[in-house]
Structure formats: structure tokens, C-alpha cells
py3Dmol code that shows the C-alpha trace and the ligand (Angstrom):
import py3Dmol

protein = """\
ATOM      1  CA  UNK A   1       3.574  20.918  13.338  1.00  0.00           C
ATOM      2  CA  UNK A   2       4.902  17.791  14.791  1.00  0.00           C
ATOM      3  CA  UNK A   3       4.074  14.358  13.312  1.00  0.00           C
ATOM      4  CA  UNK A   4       2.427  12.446  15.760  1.00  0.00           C
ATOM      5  CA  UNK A   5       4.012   8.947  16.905  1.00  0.00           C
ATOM      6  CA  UNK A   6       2.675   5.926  15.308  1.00  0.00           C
ATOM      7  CA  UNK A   7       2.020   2.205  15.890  1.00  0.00           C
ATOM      8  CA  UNK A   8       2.614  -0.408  12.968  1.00  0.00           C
ATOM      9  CA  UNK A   9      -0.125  -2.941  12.147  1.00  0.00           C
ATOM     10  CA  UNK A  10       1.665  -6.058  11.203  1.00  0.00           C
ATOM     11  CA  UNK A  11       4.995  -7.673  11.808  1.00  0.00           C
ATOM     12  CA  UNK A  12       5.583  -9.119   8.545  1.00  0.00           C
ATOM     13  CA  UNK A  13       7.761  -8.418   5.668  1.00  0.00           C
ATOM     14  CA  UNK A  14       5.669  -5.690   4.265  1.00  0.00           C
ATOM     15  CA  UNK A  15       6.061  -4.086   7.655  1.00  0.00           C
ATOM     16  CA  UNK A  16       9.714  -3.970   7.754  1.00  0.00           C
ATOM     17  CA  UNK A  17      10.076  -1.997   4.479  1.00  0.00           C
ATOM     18  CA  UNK A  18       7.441   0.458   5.674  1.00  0.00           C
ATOM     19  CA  UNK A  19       9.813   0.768   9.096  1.00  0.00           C
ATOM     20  CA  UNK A  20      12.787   1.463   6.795  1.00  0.00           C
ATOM     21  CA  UNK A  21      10.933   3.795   5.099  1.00  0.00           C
ATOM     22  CA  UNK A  22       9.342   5.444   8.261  1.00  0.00           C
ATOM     23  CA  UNK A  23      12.847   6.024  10.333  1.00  0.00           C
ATOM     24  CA  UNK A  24      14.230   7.960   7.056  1.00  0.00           C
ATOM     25  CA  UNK A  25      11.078  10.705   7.683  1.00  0.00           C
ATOM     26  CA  UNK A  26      11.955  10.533  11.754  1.00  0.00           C
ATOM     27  CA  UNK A  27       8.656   9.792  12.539  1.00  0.00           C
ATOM     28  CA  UNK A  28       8.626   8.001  16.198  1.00  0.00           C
ATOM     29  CA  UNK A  29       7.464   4.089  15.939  1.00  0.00           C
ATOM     30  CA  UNK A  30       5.571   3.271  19.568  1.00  0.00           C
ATOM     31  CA  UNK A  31       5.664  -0.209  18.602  1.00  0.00           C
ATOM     32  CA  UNK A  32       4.263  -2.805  16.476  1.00  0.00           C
ATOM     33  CA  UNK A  33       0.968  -5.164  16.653  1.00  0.00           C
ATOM     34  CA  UNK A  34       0.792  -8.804  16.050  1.00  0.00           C
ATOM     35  CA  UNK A  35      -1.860 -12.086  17.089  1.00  0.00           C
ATOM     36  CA  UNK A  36       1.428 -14.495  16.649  1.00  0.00           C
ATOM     37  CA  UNK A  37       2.512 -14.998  20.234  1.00  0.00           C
ATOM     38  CA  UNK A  38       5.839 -16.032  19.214  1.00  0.00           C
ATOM     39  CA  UNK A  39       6.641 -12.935  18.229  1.00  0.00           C
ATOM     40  CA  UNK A  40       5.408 -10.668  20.691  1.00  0.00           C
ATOM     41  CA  UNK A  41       8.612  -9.475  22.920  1.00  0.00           C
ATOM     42  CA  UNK A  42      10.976  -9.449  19.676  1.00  0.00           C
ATOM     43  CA  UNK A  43      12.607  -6.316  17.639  1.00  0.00           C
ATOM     44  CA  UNK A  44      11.638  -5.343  13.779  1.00  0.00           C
ATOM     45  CA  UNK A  45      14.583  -2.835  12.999  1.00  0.00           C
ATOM     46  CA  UNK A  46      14.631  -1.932  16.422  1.00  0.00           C
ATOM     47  CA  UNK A  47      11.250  -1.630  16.907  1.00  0.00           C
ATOM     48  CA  UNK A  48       9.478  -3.575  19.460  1.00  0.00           C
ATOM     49  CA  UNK A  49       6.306  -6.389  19.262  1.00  0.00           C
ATOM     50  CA  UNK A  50       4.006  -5.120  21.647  1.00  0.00           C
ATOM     51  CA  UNK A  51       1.399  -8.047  21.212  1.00  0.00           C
ATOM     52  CA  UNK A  52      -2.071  -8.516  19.769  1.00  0.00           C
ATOM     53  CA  UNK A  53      -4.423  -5.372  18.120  1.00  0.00           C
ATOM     54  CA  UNK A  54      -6.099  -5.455  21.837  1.00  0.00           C
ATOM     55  CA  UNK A  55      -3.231  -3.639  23.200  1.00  0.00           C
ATOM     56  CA  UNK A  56      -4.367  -0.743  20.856  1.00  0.00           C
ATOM     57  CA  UNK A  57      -7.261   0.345  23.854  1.00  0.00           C
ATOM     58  CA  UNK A  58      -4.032   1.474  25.622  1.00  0.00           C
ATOM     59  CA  UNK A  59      -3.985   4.527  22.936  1.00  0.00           C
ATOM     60  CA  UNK A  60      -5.773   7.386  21.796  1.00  0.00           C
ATOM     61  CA  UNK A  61      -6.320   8.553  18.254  1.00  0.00           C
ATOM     62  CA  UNK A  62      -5.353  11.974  19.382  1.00  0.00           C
ATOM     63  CA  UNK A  63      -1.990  10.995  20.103  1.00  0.00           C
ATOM     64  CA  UNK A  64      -0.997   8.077  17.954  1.00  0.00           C
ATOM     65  CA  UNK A  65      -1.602   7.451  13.924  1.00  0.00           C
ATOM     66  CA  UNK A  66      -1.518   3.957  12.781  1.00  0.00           C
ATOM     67  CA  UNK A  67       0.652   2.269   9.854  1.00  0.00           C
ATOM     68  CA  UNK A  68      -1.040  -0.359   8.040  1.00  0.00           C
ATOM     69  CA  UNK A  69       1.589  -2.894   7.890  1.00  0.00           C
ATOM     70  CA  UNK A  70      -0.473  -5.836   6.487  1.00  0.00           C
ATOM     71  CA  UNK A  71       0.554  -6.594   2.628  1.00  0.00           C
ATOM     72  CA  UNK A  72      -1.914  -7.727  -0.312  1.00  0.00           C
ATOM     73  CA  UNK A  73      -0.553 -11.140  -1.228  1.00  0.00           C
ATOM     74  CA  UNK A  74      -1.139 -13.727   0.851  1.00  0.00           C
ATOM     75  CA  UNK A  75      -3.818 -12.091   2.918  1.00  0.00           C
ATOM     76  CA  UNK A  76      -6.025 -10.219  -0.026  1.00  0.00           C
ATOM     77  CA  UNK A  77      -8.964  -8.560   2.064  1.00  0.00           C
ATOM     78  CA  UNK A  78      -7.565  -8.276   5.417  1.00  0.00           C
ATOM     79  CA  UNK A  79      -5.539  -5.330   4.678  1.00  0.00           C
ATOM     80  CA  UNK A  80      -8.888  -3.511   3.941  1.00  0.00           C
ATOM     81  CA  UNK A  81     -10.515  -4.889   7.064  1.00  0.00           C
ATOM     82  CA  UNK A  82      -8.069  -3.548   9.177  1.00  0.00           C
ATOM     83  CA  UNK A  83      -8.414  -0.021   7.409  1.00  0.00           C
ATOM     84  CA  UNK A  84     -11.863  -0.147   8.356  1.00  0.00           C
ATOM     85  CA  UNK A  85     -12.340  -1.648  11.269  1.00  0.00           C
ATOM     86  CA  UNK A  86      -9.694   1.109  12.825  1.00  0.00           C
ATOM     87  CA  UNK A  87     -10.695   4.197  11.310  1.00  0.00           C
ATOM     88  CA  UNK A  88     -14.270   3.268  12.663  1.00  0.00           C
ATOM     89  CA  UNK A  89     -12.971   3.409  16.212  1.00  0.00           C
ATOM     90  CA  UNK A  90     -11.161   6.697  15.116  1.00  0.00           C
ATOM     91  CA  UNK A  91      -7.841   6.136  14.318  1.00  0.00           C
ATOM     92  CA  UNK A  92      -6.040   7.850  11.189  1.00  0.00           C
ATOM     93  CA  UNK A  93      -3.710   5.699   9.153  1.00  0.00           C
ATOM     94  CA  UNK A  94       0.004   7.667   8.386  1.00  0.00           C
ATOM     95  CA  UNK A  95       1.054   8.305   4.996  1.00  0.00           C
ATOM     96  CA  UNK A  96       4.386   6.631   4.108  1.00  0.00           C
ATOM     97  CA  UNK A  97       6.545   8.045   1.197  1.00  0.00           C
ATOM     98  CA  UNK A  98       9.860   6.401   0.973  1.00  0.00           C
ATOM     99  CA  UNK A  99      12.339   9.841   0.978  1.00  0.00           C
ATOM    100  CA  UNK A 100      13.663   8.132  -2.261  1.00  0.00           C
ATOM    101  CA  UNK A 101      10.480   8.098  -4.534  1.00  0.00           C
ATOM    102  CA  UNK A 102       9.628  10.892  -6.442  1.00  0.00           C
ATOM    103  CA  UNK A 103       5.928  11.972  -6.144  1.00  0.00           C
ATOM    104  CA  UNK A 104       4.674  14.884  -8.031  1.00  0.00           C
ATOM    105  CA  UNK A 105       3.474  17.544  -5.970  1.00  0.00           C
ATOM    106  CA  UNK A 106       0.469  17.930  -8.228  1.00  0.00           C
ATOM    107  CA  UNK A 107      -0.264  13.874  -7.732  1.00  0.00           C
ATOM    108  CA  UNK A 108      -2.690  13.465  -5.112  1.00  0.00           C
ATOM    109  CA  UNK A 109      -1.589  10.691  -2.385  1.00  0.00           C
ATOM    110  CA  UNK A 110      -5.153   9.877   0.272  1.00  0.00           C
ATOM    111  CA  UNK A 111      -5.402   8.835   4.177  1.00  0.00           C
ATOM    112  CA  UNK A 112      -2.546   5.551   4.427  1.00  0.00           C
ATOM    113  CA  UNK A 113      -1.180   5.316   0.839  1.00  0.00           C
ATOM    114  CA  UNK A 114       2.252   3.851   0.986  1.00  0.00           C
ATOM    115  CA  UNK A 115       4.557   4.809  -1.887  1.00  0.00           C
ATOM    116  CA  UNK A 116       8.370   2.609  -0.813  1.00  0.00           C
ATOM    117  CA  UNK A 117      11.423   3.253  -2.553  1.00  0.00           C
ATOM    118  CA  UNK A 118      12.203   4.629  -5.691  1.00  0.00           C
ATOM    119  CA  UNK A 119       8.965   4.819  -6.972  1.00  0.00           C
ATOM    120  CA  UNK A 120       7.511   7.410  -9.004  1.00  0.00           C
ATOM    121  CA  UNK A 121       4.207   9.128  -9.172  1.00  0.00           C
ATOM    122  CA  UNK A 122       3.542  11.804 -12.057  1.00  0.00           C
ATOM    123  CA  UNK A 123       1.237  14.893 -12.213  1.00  0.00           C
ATOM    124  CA  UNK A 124      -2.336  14.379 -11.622  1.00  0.00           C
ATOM    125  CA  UNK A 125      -2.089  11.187 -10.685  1.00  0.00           C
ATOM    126  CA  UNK A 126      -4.533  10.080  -8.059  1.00  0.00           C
ATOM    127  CA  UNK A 127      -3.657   7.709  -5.770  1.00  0.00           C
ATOM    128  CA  UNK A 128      -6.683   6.161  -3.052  1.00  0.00           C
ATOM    129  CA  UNK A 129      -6.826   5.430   0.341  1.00  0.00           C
ATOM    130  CA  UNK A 130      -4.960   2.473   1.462  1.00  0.00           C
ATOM    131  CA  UNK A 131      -3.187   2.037  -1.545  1.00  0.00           C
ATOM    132  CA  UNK A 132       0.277   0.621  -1.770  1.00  0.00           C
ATOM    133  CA  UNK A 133       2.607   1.893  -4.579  1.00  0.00           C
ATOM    134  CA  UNK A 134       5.897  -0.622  -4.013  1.00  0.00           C
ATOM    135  CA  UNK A 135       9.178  -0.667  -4.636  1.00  0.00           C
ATOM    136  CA  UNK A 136      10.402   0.896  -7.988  1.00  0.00           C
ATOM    137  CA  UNK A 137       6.323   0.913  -9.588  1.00  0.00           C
ATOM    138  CA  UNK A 138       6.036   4.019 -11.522  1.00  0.00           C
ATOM    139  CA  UNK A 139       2.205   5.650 -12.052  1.00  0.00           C
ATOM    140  CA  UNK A 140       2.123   8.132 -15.323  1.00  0.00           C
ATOM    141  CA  UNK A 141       0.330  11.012 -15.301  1.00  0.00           C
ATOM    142  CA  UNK A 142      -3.222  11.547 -14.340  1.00  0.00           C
ATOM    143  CA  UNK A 143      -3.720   7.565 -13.057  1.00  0.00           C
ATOM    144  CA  UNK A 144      -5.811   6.883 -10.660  1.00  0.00           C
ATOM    145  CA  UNK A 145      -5.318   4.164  -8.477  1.00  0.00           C
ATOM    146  CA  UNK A 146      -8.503   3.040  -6.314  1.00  0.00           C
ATOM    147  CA  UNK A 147      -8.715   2.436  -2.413  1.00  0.00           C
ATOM    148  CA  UNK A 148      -7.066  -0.996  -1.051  1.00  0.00           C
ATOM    149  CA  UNK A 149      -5.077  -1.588  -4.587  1.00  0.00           C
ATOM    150  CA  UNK A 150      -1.377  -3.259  -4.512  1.00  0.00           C
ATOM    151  CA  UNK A 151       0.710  -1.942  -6.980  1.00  0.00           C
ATOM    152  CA  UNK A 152       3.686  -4.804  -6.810  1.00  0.00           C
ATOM    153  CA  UNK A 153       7.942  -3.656  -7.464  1.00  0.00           C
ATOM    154  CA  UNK A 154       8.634  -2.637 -10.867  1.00  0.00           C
ATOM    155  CA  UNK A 155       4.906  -1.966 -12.246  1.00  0.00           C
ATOM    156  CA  UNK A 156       5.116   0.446 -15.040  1.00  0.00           C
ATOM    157  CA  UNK A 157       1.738   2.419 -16.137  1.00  0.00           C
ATOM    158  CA  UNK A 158       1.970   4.614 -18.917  1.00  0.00           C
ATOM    159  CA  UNK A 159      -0.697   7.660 -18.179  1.00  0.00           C
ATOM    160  CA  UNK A 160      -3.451   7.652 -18.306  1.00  0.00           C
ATOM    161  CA  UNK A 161      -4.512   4.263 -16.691  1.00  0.00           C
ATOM    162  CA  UNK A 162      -7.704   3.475 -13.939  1.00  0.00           C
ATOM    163  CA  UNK A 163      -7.179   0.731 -11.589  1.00  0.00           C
ATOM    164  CA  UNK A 164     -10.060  -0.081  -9.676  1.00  0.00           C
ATOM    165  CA  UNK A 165     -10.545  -0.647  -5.948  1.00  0.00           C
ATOM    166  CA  UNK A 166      -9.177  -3.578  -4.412  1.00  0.00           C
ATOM    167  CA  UNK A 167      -6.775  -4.621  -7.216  1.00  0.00           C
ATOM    168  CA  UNK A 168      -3.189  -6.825  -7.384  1.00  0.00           C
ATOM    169  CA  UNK A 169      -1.038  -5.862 -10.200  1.00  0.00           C
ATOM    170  CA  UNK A 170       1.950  -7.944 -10.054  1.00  0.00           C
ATOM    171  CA  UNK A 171       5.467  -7.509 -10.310  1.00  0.00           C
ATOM    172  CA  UNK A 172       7.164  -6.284 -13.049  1.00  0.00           C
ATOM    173  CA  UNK A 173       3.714  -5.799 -15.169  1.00  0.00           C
ATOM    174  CA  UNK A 174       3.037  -3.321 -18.112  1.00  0.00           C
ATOM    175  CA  UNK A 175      -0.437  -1.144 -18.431  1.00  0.00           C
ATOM    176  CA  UNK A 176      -0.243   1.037 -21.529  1.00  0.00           C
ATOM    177  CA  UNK A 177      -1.618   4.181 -21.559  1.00  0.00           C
ATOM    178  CA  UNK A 178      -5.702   4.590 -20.733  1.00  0.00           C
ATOM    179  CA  UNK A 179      -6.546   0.853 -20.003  1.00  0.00           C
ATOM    180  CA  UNK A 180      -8.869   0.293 -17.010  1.00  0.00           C
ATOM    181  CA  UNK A 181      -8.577  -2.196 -14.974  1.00  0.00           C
ATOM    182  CA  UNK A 182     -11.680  -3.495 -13.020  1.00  0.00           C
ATOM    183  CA  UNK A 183     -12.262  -3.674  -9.644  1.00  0.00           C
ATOM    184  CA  UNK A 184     -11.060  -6.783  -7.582  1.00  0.00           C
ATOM    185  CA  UNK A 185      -9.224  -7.653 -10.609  1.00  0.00           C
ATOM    186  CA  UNK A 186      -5.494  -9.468 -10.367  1.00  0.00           C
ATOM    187  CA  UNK A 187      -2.635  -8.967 -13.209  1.00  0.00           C
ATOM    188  CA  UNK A 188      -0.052 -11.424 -13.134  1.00  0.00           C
ATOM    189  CA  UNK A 189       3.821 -10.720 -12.685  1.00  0.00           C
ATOM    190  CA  UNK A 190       5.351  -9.459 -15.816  1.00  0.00           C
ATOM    191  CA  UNK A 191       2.125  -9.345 -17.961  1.00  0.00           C
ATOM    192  CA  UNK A 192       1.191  -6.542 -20.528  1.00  0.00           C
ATOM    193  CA  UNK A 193      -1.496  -5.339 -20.286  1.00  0.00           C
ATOM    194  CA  UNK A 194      -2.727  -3.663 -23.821  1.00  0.00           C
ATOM    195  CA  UNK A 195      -7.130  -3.760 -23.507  1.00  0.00           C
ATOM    196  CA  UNK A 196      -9.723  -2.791 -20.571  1.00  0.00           C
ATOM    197  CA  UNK A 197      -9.724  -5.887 -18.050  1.00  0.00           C
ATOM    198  CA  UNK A 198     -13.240  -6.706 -16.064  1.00  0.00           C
ATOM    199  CA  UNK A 199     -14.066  -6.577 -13.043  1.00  0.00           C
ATOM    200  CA  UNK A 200     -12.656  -9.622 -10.772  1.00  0.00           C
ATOM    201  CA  UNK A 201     -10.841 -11.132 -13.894  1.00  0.00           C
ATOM    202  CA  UNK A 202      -7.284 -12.946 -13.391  1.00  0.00           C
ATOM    203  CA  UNK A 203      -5.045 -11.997 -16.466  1.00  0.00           C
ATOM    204  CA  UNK A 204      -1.837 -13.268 -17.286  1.00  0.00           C
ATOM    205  CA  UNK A 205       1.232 -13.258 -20.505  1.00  0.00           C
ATOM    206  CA  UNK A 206       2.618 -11.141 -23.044  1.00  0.00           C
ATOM    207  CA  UNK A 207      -0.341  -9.751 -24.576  1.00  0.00           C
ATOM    208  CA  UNK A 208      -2.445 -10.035 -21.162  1.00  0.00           C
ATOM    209  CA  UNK A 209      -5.236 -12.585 -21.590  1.00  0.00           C
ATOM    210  CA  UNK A 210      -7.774 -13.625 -18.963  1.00  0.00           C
ATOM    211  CA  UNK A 211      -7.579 -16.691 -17.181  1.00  0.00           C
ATOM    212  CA  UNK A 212     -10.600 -16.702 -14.615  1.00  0.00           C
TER     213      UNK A 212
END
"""
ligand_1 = """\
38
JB2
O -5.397 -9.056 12.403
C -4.175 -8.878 12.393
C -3.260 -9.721 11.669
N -3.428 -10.825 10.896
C -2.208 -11.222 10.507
N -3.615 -7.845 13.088
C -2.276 -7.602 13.116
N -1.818 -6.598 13.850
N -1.396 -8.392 12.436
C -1.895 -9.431 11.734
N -1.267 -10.386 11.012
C 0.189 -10.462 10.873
O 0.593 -9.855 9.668
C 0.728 -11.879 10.775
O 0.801 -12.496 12.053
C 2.097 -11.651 10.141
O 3.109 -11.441 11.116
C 1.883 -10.363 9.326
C 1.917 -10.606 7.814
O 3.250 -10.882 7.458
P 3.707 -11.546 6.082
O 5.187 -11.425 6.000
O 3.054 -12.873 5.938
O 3.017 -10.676 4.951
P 3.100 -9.103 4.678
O 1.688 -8.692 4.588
O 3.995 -8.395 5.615
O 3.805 -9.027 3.248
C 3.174 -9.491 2.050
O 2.798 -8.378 1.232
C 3.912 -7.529 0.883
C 3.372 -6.345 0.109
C 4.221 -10.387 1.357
O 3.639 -11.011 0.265
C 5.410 -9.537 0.927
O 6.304 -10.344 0.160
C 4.952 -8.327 0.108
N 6.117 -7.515 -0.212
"""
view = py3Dmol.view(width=600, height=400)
view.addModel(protein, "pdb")
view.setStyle({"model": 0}, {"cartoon": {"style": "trace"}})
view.addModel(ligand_1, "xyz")
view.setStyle({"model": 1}, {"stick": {}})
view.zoomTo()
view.show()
């Protein structure tokens, strides 16, 4: 069955990597949404700014599916607000998976996770809705990532490891095998992470120690 066409939420940095990413699997890109008026008119990778999320009443969620293109960094929750707010008025969000990475088909990837290039995702890993696996992060077997996390370039997890919902882990950090990681919870770039961390806690260093 065909893929249907979709429209890109975002015209940011996060959403030109999922464009690459997207034109490798040939799926058709209708355009992109913004609110910054300066941009509307101008070309992502070829693809066009439409204009604000309003201009989304001009499609159906029988013919389009949606790419969240909003990143977790600078703008923590509304990447998860746009999830909802869109699948309440009945839109699907598209799985990405960069034709580089190399996801197990016995991993389980939900509605809009994003896995970009040259990541890897091992056997019964399970990775939540909304979730964004990035560039060269690799997941161990039987993970599970919860909804709305950000899995930042060059993460490695050993198996084993539960992330809760709504988490950063930052560039370039270690989780050895079977920690958990609380929900809301940020790791810093480049820490190691080597006990359970709580709920909402900042951690940080080499091993990981919290910080708020
Ligand atoms: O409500 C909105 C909205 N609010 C902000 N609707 C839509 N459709 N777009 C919205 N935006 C737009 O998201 C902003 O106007 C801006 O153009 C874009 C966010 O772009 P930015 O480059 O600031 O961040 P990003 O989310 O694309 O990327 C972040 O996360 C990535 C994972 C950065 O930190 C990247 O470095 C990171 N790789």
C-alpha cells in the first residue's frame, strides 16, 4: 500500500534531518508548518514553508500523516503538545527511520518515533510514541524507551536499560546495562550513567551524579 503524503511540523534544524531522512524512503513532503512569518514562502531541502499550524484545516487525516519536526532541546514540552494536540483532532504522526540505521525487526518502534542516521536499535527493544532516537545513539536489547524521550547523537545503552517518559539524555552519554532512568529526568552530554536516576533529577560527570 502506498504511504500517504505528509506535512512536517517545524522548520528548524531537527526538521531538516528528518527531511533528509524522509526523501531517502520517497515518501512525498506537502510542505512544512511554521508561526515565524519570516520564514513562511522559503525552501527546507526543497521543501516549501507553507505558514502557521492553521493552514493544517486545509487537510484531512485521511490523506495526509504528519512529521513531528519540533526537537527536545530548547523547547522541552512543546514537542509533546504538538503530539497531542494533533492526534486529538485525528491526525497520525509518520514513522521516520533513517534507511541507514539498523533497527531490529524484533524491536518495537510506536506511532512518530524517529530513529536518524546510523543508529541502532537491538531485539526487544521498545521504543514509545514520539520518541526520538538521533544520530548514531545505539539502544541494546530489550530497552525501553518511554513516550516524548530524546535520545541525543552518540548515546550508547547497554541492554537492558528503562528510560522514562519525557526524558533528555544527552550527547555522547553512557547507561550501563539495567539502570532506569526516571521520568522527566535530564542526563548531561557525555555522562555515565552507572545507578537508577529519579524521577525529574538533572545528572551530570563521569560517574553520573545528580545536580538538581
Ligand atoms: O507551535 C509550533 C511551533 N513552535 C515553534 N508549531 C510549528 N509548526 N512550529 C513551531 N515552532 C518552530 O519550530 C520554530 O518557529 C522553529 O522554526 C522550529 C524549531 O527550530 P529549532 O532549530 O529552534 O529547534 P529544533 O527543534 O528543530 O531542533 C532542536 O532539537 C534537535 C533535536 C535543536 O536543539 C537541534 O540542535 C537538535 N538536533
Amino acid at each position: 500500500m502506498k504511504s500517504k503524503p505528509v506535512v512536517i511540523i517545524g522548520a528548524g534544524g531537527h526538521a531538516k534531518v528528518l527531511i533528509d531522512a524522509l526523501l531517502l524512503m520517497r515518501v512525498k513532503v506537502l510542505g512544512i508548518l511554521d508561526p515565524d512569518p519570516l520564514l513562511t514562502g522559503t525552501r527546507l531541502l526543497g521543501c516549501r514553508v507553507l505558514g502557521n499550524d492553521e493552514l493544517l484545516a486545509d487537510y484531512s487525516p485521511e490523506d495526509v500523516a504528519l512529521v513531528n519536526a519540533i526537537g527536545s532541546v530548547s523547547l522541552p514540552r512543546l514537542r509533546t503538545d504538538i503530539f497531542f494536540r494533533f492526534r486529538q483532532q485525528g491526525f497520525s504522526f509518520r514513522r521516520v527511520i533513517h534507511s541507514s540505521s539498523a533497527v531490529s525487526q524484533h524491536a518495537q518502534c510506536a506511532e512518530g518515533v524517529q530513529v536518524m542516521a546510523g543508529a541502532v536499535i537491538q531485539a526487544g527493544a521498545q521504543i514509545d510514541e514520539n520518541v526520538i532516537v538521533n544520530t548514531r545513539a545505539s539502544i541494546d536489547h530489550d530497552c525501553k524507551i518511554s513516550a516524548h524521550s530524546h535520545i541525543a547523537p552518540g548515546v550508547t545503552m547497554s541492554g537492558g536499560v528503562l528510560v522514562g517518559a519525557g526524558c533528555h539524555i544527552g550527547s555522547g552519554a553512557t547507561l550501563i546495562q539495567g539502570v532506569s532512568v526516571g521520568e522527566g529526568a535530564v542526563v548531561a552530554a557525555g555522562a555515565v550513567v552507572v545507578c537508577d536516576i529519579p524521577p525529574g533529577a538533572k545528572v551530570m560527570g563521569v560517574p553520573a551524579k545528580v545536580v538538581k
